[in-house]
C-alpha positions in Angstrom: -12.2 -3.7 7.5 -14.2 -2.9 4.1 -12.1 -4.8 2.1 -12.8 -8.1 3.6 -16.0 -9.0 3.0 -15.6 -8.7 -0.2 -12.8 -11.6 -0.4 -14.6 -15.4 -1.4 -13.3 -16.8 1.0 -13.2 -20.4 2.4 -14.3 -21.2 5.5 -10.9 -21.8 7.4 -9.7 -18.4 9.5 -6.5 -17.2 9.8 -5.0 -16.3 12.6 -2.3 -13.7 13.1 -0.7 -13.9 16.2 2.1 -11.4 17.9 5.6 -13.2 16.8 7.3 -12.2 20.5 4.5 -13.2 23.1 2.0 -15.0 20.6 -0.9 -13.1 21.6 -3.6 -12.6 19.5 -4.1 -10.0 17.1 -6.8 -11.2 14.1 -8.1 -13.2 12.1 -9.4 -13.4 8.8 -11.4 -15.9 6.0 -8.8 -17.8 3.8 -9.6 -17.0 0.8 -9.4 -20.8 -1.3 -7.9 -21.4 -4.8 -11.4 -22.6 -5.9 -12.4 -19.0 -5.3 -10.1 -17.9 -8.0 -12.6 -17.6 -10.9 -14.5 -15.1 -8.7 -11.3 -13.1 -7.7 -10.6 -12.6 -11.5 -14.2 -11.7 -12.2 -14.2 -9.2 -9.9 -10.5 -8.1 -10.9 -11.6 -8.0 -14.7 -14.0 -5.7 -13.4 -11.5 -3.5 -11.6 -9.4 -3.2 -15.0 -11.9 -1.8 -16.8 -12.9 0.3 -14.0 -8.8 1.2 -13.3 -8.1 2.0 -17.0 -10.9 5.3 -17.1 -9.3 7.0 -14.4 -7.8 9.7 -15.5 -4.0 10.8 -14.5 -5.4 13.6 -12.0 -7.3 10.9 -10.4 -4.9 7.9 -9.8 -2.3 10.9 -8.7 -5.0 12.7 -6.2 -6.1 9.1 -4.5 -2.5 8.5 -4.2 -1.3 11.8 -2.9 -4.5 11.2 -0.3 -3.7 8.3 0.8 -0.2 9.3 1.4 -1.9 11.9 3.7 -3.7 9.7 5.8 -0.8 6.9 6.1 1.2 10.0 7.6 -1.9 11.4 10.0 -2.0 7.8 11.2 1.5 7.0 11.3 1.8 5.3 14.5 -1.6 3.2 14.3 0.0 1.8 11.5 3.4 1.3 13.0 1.9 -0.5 16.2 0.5 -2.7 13.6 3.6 -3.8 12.1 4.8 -4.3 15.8 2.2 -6.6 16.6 2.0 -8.5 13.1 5.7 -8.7 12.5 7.7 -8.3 15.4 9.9 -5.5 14.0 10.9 -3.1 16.8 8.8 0.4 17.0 11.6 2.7 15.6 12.0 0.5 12.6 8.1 0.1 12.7 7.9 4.1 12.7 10.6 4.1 9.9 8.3 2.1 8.0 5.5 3.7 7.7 6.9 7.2 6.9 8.5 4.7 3.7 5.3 4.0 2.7 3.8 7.6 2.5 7.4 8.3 0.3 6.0 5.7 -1.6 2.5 6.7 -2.5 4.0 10.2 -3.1 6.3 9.3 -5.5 3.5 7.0 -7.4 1.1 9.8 -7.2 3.8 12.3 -8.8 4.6 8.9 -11.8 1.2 9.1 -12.3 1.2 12.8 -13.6 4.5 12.5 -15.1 5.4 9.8 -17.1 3.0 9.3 -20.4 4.9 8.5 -23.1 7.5 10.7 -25.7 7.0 12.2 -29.0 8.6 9.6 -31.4 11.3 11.5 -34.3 10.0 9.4 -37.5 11.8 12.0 -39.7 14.9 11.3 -38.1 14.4 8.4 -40.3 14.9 8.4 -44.6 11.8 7.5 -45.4 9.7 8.7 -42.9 9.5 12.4 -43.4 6.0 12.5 -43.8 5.6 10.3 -40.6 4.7 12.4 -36.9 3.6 10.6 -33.4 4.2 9.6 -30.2 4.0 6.6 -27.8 1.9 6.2 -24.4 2.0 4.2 -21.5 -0.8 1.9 -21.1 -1.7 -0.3 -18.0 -1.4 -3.9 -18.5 -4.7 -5.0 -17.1 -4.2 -7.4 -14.0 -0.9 -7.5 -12.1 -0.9 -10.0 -9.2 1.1 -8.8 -6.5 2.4 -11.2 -4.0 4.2 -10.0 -0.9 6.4 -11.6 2.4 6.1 -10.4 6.0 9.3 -8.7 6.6 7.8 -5.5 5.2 4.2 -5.9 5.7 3.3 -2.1 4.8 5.9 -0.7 2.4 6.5 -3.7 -0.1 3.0 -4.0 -0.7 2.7 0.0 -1.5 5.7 -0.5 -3.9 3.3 -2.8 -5.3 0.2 -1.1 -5.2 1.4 2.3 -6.1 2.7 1.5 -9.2 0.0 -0.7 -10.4 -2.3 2.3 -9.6 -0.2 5.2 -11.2 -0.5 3.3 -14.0 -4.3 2.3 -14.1 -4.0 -1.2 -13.3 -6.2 -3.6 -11.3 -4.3 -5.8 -8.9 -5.1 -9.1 -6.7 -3.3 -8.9 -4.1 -1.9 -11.9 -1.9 0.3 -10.8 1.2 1.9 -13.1 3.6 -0.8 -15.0 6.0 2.1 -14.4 8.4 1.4 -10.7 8.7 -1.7 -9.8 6.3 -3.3 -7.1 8.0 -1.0 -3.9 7.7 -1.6 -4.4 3.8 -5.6 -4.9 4.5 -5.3 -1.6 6.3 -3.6 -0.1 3.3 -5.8 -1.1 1.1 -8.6 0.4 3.1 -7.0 3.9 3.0 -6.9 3.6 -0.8 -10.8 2.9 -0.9 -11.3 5.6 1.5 -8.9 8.0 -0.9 -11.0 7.4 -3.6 -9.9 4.0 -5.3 -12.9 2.2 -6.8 -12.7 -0.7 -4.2 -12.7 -3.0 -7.6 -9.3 -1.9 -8.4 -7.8 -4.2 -6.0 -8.8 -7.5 -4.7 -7.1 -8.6 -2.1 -6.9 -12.4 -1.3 -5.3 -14.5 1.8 -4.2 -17.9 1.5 -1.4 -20.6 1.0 0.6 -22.3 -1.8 -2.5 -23.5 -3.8 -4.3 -20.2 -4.2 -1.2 -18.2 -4.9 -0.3 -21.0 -7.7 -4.2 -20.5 -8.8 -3.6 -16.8 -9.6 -0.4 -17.2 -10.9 -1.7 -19.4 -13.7 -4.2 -17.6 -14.4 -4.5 -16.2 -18.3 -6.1 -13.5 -17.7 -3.2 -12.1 -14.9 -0.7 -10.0 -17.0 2.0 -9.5 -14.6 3.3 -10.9 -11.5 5.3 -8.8 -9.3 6.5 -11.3 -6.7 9.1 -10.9 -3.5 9.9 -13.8 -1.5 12.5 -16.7 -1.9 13.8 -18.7 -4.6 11.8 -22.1 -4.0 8.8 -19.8 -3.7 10.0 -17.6 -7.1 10.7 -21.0 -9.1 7.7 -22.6 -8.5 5.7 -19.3 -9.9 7.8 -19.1 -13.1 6.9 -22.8 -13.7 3.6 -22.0 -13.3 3.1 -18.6 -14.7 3.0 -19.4 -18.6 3.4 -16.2 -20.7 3.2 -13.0 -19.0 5.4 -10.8 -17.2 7.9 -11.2 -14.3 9.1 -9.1 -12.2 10.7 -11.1 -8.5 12.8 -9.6 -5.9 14.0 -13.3 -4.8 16.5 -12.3 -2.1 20.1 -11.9 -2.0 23.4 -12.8 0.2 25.2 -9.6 0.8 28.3 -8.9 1.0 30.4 -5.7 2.3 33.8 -5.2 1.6 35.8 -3.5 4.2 39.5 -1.8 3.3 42.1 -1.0 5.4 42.2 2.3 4.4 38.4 3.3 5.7 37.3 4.9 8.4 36.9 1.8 10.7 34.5 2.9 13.6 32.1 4.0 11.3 32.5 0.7 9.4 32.1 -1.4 12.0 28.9 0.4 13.1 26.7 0.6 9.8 27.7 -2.8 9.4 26.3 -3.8 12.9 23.0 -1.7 11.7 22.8 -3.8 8.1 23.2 -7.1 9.6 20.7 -7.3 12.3 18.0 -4.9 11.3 14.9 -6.4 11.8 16.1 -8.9 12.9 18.6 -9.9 10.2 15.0 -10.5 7.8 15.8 -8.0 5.4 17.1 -9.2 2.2 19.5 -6.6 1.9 20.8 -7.1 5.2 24.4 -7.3 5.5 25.5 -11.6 5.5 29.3 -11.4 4.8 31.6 -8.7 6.3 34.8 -9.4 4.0 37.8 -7.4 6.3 40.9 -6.5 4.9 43.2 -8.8 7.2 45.4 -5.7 8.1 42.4 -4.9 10.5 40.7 -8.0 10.6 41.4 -8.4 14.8 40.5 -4.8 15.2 37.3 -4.9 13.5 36.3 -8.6 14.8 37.0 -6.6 18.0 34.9 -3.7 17.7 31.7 -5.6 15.7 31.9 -8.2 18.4 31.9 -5.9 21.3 28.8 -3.7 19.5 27.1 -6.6 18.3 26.9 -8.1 22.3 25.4 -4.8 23.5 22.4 -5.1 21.4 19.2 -5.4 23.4 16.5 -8.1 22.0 13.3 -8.3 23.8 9.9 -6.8 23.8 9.4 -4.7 20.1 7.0 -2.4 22.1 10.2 -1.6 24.3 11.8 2.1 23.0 14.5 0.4 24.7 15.0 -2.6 22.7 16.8 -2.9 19.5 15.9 -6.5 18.3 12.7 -7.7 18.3 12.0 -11.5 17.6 11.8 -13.4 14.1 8.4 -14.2 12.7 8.1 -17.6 14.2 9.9 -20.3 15.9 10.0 -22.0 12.4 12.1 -19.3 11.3 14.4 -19.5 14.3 14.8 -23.0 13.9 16.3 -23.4 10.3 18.8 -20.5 11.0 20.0 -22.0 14.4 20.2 -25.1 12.3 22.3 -23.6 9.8 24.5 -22.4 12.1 25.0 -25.3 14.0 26.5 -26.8 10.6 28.8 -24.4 10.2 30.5 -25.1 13.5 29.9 -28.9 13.1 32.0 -28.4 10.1 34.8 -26.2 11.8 33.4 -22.7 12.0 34.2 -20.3 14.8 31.3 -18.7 17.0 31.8 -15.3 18.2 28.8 -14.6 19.7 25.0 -15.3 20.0 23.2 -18.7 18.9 21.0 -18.9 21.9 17.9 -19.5 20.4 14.8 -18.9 23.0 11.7 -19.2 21.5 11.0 -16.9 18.5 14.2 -14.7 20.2 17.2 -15.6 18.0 20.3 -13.1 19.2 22.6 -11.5 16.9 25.6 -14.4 15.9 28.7 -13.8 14.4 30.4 -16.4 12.5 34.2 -17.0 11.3 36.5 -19.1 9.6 33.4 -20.9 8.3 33.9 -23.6 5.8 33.7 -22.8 1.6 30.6 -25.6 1.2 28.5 -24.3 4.2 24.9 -23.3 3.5 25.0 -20.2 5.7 27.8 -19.0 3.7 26.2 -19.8 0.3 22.7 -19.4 0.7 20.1 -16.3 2.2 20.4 -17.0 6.1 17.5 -14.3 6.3 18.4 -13.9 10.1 20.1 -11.9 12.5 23.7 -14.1 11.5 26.5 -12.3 10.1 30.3 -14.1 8.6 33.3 -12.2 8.6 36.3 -12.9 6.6 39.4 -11.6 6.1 41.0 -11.1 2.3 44.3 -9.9 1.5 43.6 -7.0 -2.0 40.5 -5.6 -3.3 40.7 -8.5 -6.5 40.4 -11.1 -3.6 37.6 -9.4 -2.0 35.5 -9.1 -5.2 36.0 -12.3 -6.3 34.7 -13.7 -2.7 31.9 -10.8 -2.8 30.7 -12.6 -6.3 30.4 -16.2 -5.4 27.1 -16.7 -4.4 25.0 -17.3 -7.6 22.4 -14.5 -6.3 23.2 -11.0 -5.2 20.8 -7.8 -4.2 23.1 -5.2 -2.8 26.7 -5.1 -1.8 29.1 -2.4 0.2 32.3 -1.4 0.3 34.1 1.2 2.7 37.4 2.6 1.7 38.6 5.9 1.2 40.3 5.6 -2.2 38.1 6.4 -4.9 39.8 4.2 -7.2 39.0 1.1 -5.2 35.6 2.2 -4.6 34.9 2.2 -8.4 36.8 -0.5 -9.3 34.3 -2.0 -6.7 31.2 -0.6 -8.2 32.2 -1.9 -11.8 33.1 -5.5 -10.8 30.8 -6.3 -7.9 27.6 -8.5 -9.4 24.8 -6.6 -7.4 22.2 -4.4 -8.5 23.4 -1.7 -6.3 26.9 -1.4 -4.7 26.3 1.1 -1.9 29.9 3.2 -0.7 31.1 4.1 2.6 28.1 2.0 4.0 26.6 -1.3 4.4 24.4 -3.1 2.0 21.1 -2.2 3.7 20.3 1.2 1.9 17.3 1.6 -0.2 15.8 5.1 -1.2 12.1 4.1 -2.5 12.9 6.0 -5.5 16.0 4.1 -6.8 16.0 0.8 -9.0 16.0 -1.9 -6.9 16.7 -5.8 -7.8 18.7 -8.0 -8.3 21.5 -9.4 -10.4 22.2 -13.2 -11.7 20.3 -16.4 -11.0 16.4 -14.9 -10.8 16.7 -11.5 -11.1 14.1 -9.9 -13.6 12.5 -6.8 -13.3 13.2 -4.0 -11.0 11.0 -2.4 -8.3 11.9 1.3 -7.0 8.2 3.7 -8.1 9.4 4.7 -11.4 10.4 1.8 -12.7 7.9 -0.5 -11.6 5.3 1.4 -13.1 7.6 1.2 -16.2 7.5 -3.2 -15.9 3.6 -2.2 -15.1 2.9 -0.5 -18.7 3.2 -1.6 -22.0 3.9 1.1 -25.1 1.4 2.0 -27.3 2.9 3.8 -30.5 0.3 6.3 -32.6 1.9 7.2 -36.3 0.0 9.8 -38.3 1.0 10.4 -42.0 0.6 13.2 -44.2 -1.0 12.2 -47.0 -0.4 15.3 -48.9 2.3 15.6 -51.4 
């Protein structure tokens, strides 16, 4: 790959290895934190370089990179396969996300320069006339997680390009190499390979470039412990963290109950629950409670885990046995403490099946806290203000559902549920690259979603000219 010999890198390899059977599929230098003065040369370079492209430009790299994603759709999606583990539908799925995604940041790009400012809407300023433009920021480290290996890190890059940034790039050592490959189409679309600078490593670099003064931005997704150690390190710049969420949908009595049942089987265990929209907390009218348990308990069994390559399978693994581990062990508190198993909890090896959880205790962690797993909680509520006050407990939210067929309800459930974005008549795990996307409460700052990235990703510049004749 072009890109990587142009890393400093340390002399330690990674090595990425196939999360269901462990095979091998790279390796790559780790690039250490005492590299970082040369990553930000080289970046402060890319800025410069980033900031004379004109609009055409940026928009024409993008819109050929888009083409070539799509042309080489499935190389890419065997890629995620063997880095990530996700399935090769979802894998498929993913890449045609992230040619959406380049599109729409080739189209911001073009689109979105500024407005003409009304001064003499103003007494006082009748002989005032201008306008504003959006101007890159400079540096924007982007730091990415392995769930999404391709299409969170071109809802980084994108962005950041559309609006003539330069970006150092850190994705997850856990699955690296679809956003090397990315990055490789961008260079041979036409980005100045400056532009980016990608860099693989662990805690210490990613606190390195972080610190760093001259980084403007960090546009970070990952978890909390992760998120809160950045903002203490950061100093003053800009923030912009997708920190996860704990989602919860809401399912009335009144809603078309086979359908519920079946997006919410889809939002919960969805590669392989590691999604941080993916549905936690099924909250079931207790009209229908035993008739949905029923039903999701029934579907749920019938899912196939096994070999991603498999068309026939419809869970592959979780990205390692360490990840396996902490959820099993989460679980196993809950029914230590008096929760009900339904199903699954069989761990084998990075294999974790789809579990369903009830009656589990208020304190529990896998009620409060991201499982990030294929483990789902149902609970039963008597009225709609019982089911948004249990949908708003957690101190974090992303997304939340509801399914009903009373508009009323549905709105009342849109207004009062703490999410940024209450999806209706379907499961939390909707997201159209095109949408604001974050989150609400404890962490939530900035929004990603192509146009309003590359919003957090400019900065304003206001030009006032004055008459100076009387």
């Amino acid at each position: 790959m072009p890109g990587l010999a142009l890393k400093p890198a340390s002399s330690n390899e990674i090595i990425v290895s196939n999360p269901f059977d462990g095979s091998f599929v790279g390796a790559i230098r780790e690039t250490s934190a005492d590299a970082v003065d040369l990553l930000l040369e080289r970046a402060r370079r890319g800025a410069q370089i980033a900031r004379s492209l004109p609009r055409h430009q940026r928009s024409a790299i993008l819109e050929r990179a888009a083409a070539a994603i799509e042309e080489r759709k499935e190389e890419f999606a065997l890629l995620i396969v063997r880095e990530a583990g996700k399935t090769i539908a979802q894998a498929r799925k993913e890449a045609t996300r992230c040619v959406n995604t380049l599109k729409l940041s080739a189209e911001e790009a073009k689109r979105n320069a500024g407005e003409v400012i009304p001064f003499d809407a103003y007494a006082g300023s009748e002989t005032r006339q201008g306008w504003f433009t959006r101007e890159p920021l400079g540096i924007i480290a982007a730091i990415t997680p392995y769930n999404d290996p391709l299409n969170l890190v071109a809802h980084k890059l994108g962005p950041a390009i559309a609006g003539a940034n330069a970006v150092v790039l850190k994705p997850s050592e856990l699955a690296p190499l679809s956003a090397l490959k990315l990055v490789d189409v961008l260079i041979e679309s036409g980005l100045p390979d400056e532009v980016i600078t990608v860099a693989v490593g662990g805690a210490d670099l990613g606190k390195a470039i972080v610190s760093a003064k001259d980084v403007r931005m960090i546009s970070f997704t990952g978890g909390f412990v992760t998120g809160e150690a950045i903002a203490r390190s950061a100093g003053i710049k800009k923030l912009a963290m997708d920190l996860g969420g704990n989602a919860p949908v809401i399912v009335m009595e009144n809603c078309e109950v086979n359908a519920a049942v079946e997006d919410c089987v889809s939002g919960a265990f969805w590669a392989a629950g590691q999604n941080c929209i993916g549905t936690q907390r099924i909250l079931v009218q207790r009209s229908i409670y035993e008739r949905f348990k029923t039903e999701f308990v029934a579907q749920t069994t019938r899912i196939k885990t096994g070999d991603p390559m498999n068309s026939e399978t419809d869970m592959g693994p979780m990205i390692s046995e360490n990840a396996v581990n902490r959820a099993a062990a989460m679980v196993e508190r809950a029914i230590a403490a008096g929760a009900m198993l339904l199903c699954g909890h069989k761990p084998a090896g990075t294999l974790y099946p789809p579990t369903v959880l009830e009656n589990v205790p208020a304190a529990c962690d896998v009620l409060n806290e991201e499982v990030f797993a294929p483990v789902v909680i149902l609970q039963p509520f008597d009225d709609l203000e019982e089911a948004i006050e249990l949908a708003n407990k957690p101190e974090y939210s992303l997304h939340a559902g509801i399914f009903t067929n009373d508009l009323a309800s549905a709105l009342e459930a849109a207004k009062r549920i703490d999410a940024g974005g209450v999806m209706i008549n379907q499961s939390s795990d909707y997201r159209f690259d095109a949408m604001p996307f974050g989150g609400f409460k404890y962490g939530s700052m900035g929004r990603e979603g192509v146009r309003f990235a590359y919003e957090d990703m400019t900065q304003p510049k206001v030009v006032c000219i004055t008459s100076l004749q009387h």
